[in-house]
C-alpha positions in Angstrom: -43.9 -58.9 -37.0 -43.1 -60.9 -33.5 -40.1 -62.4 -35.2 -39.3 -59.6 -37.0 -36.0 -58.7 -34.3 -35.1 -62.5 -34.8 -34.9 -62.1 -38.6 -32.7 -59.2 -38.4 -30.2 -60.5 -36.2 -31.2 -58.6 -32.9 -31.3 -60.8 -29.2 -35.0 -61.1 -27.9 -35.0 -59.2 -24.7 -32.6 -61.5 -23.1 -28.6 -60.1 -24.1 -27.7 -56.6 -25.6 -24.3 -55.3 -25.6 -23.3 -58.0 -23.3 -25.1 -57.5 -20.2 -27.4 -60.3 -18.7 -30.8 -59.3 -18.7 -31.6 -58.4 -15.6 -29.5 -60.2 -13.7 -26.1 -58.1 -13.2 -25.8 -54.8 -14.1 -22.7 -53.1 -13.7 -21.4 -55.4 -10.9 -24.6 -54.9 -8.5 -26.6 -57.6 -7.8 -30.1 -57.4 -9.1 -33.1 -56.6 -6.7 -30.5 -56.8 -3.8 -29.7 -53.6 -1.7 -26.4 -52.3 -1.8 -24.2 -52.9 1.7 -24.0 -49.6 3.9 -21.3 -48.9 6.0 -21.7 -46.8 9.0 -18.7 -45.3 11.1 -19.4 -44.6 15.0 -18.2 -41.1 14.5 -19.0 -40.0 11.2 -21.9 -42.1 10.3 -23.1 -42.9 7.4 -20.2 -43.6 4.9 -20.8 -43.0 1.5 -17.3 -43.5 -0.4 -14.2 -45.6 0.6 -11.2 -44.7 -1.1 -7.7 -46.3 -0.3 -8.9 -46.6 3.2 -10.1 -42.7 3.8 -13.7 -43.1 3.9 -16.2 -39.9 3.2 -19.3 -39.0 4.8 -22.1 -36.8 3.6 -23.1 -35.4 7.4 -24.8 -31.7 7.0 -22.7 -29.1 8.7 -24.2 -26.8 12.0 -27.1 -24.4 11.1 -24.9 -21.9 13.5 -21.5 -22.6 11.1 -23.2 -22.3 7.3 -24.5 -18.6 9.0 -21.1 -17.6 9.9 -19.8 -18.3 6.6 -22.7 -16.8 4.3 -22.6 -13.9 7.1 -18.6 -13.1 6.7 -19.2 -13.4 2.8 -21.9 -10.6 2.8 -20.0 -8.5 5.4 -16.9 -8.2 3.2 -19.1 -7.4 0.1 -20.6 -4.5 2.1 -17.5 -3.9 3.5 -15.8 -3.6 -0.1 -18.6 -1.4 -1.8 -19.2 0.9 1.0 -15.4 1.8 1.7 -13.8 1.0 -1.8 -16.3 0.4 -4.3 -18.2 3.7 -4.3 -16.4 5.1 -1.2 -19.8 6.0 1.0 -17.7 6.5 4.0 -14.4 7.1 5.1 -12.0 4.2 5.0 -10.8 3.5 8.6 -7.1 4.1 7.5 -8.0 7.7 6.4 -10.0 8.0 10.3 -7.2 7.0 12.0 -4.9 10.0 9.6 -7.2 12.2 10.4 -6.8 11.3 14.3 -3.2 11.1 14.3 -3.0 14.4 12.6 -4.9 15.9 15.2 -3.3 14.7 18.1 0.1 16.4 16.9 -2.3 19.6 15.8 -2.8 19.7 19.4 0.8 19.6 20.7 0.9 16.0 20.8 4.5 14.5 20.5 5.3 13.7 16.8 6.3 10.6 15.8 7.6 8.5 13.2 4.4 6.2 12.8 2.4 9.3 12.9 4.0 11.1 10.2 3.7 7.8 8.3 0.1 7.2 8.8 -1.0 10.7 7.5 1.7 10.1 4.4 -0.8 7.4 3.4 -4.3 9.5 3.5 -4.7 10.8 0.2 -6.9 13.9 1.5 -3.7 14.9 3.7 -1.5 14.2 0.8 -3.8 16.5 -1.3 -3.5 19.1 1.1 0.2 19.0 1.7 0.3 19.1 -2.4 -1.6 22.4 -2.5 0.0 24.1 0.2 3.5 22.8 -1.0 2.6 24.7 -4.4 1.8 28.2 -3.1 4.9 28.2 -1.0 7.5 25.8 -2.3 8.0 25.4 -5.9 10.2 28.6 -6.4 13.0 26.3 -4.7 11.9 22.7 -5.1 10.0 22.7 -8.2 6.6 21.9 -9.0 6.7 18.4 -8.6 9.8 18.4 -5.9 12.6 17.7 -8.6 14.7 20.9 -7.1 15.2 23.7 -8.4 17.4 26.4 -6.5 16.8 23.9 -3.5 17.2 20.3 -3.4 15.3 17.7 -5.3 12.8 16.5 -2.5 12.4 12.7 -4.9 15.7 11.1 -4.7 17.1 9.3 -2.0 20.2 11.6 -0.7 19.0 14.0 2.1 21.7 16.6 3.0 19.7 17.4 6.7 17.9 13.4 6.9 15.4 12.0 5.6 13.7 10.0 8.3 10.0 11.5 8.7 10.7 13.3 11.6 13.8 14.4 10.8 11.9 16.3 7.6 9.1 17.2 10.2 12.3 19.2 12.2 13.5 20.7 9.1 10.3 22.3 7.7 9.5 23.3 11.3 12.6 25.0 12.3 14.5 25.8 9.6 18.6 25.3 8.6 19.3 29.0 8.5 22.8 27.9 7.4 21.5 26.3 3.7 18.6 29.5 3.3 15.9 27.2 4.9 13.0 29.3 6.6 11.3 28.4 9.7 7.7 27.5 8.4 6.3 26.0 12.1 4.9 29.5 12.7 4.1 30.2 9.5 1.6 27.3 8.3 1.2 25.9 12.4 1.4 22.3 13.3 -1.4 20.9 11.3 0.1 23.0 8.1 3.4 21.5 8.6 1.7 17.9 9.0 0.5 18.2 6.3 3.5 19.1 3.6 5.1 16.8 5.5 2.8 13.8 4.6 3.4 15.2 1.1 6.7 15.5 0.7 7.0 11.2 2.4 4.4 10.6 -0.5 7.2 11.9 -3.5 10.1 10.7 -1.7 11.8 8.0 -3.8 10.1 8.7 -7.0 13.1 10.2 -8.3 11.8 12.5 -10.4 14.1 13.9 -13.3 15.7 17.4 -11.9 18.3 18.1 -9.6 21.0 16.2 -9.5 21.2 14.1 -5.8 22.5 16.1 -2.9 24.0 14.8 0.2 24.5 11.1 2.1 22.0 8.4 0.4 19.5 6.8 2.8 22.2 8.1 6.0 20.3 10.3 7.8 21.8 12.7 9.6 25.1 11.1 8.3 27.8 14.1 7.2 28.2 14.6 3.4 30.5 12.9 1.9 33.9 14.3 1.2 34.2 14.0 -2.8 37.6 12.2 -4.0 40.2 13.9 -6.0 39.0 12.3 -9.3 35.9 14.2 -9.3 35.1 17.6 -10.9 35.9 20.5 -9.1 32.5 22.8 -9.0 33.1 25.4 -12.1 33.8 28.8 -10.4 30.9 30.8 -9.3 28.8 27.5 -9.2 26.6 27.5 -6.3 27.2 24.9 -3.5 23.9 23.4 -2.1 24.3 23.8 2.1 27.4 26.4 2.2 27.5 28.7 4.8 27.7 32.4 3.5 31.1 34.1 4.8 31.3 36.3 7.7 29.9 39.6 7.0 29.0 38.6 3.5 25.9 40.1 2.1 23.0 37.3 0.9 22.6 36.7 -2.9 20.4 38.8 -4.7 17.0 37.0 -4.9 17.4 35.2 -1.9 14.3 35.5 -0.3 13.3 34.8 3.6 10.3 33.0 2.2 12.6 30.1 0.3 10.9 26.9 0.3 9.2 24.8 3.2 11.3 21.8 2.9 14.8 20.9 2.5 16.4 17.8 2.3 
C-alpha cells in the first residue's frame, strides 16, 4: 500500500500542483520571517501601495467615545423628537416663543410671522379659527369665494407676511375687509396669520387670481384693451362703493379675516 500513490501516478510528498515542498510557497521564503517596515511617525507599516504606505495604529480611547457618543445622541435625538414625538421639537419652542413675544406687544416681524407659519399646532389653530370666521368670503380651504382666493400668488393689498399681518389687523374698509385685531387679539391674529402663509402658493382651484403677482404693495395692473370688459353688474374685487351709495345686501361687517 506504500507504493500505492506511486502506482497511480500521484508525487510522493515532494511536488503537488507545482509548488516545492516546503521550500517556497507563494513567494515567501520558508521558515524565514517576513521583513517589517516601521515609519517614525506612523509606525508599524503593514501595506505599501504605489508608495502610500498604511498603518494599523488604534485610534484615541477619548475619539472612538465621541463618535459612538454623537451616534447614540442623534438616535435619541431622532426618537424622542420625531420618531414618537416625546417632547416638543425645538422649532415648535421657539413658535411658541415668538408667538408670545408679539402676544405681548412685541414688534412683529417678518421672521416671526414665518417661524410660527412652520409650527403645525399654530397652523392648526389658525385653521380652526379661520373656519368659524372666514370661509363665508374665502372658502373653506382659502380658494375665495366672495373674497379673494387666499392660495395663489396675486395679492391685491401684499402678500409679504407682515403685510397680511396689517391687513387682517386693520382692515381695508375700502374692499369690505373688517378690522379683526380687536376682535381675535394679537395672539388670534398670529395665529390665522401663520395659517393663511401655510396655504399661500398652493393654488387651490377657486377664484380666479386677483391683483399684482408676487408685487407687494405694487398697484393692480391696468388691463389692456384686448381683454374682456367685466359683464355688467359683475362685481369688481377692491372697488370703492360710490358716494352715498348704500352697501350690498348681504354684506356683512363680519366679512372674512383676511384679504389678499
Amino acid at each position: 500500500m506504500a507504493d500505492s500513490g506511486k502506482e497511480l501516478g500521484f508525487p510522493s510528498g515532494e511536488e503537488v500542483a507545482g509548488f516545492p515542498s516546503g521550500k517556497e510557497v507563494a513567494g515567501f521564503p520558508s521558515g524565514k520571517e517576513v521583513e517589517r517596515k516601521v515609519d517614525p511617525i506612523q509606525g508599524e507599516i503593514l501595506h505599501e501601495y504605489d508608495g502610500i504606505l498604511e498603518a494599523d495604529n488604534e485610534l484615541p480611547r477619548w475619539w472612538l467615545i465621541t463618535f459612538y457618543g454623537t451616534i447614540i445622541f442623534a438616535a435619541a435625538y431622532w426618537f424622542y423628537y420625531e420618531g414618537f414625538a416625546v417632547g416638543r421639537h425645538p422649532i415648535a419652542l421657539y413658535a411658541d416663543e415668538m408667538a408670545a413675544r408679539a402676544a405681548e406687544g412685541g414688534e412683529v416681524t417678518e421672521e416671526m410671522l414665518t417661524t410660527i407659519a412652520g409650527d403645525p399646532a399654530m397652523v392648526a389653530d389658525g385653521a380652526h379659527i379661520f373656519e368659524t370666521h372666514c370661509v363665508v368670503c374665502h372658502g373653506v380651504r382659502g380658494e375665495g369665494n366672495i373674497g379673494p382666493n387666499l392660495t395663489d400668488s396675486a395679492w391685491i393689498n401684499g402678500g409679504e407676511p407682515v403685510q397680511i399681518h396689517t391687513t387682517l389687523t386693520n382692515g381695508i374698509s375700502t374692499r369690505g375687509m373688517p378690522a379683526w385685531g380687536a376682535t381675535l387679539g394679537r395672539d388670534g391674529v398670529l395665529r390665522v396669520v401663520a395659517f393663511v402663509l401655510s396655504v399661500r402658493d398652493t393654488n387651490v382651484p377657486g377664484r380666479a387670481p386677483e391683483g399684482p403677482r408676487d408685487a407687494a404693495g405694487a398697484a393692480t395692473p391696468t388691463p389692456s384693451p384686448t381683454e374682456a370688459a367685466p359683464a355688467e353688474g359683475a362685481e369688481t374685487e377692491g372697488a370703492a362703493p360710490a358716494e352715498g351709495a348704500a352697501p350690498e345686501e348681504g354684506t356683512s361687517a363680519g366679512a372674512a379675516p383676511a384679504s389678499h
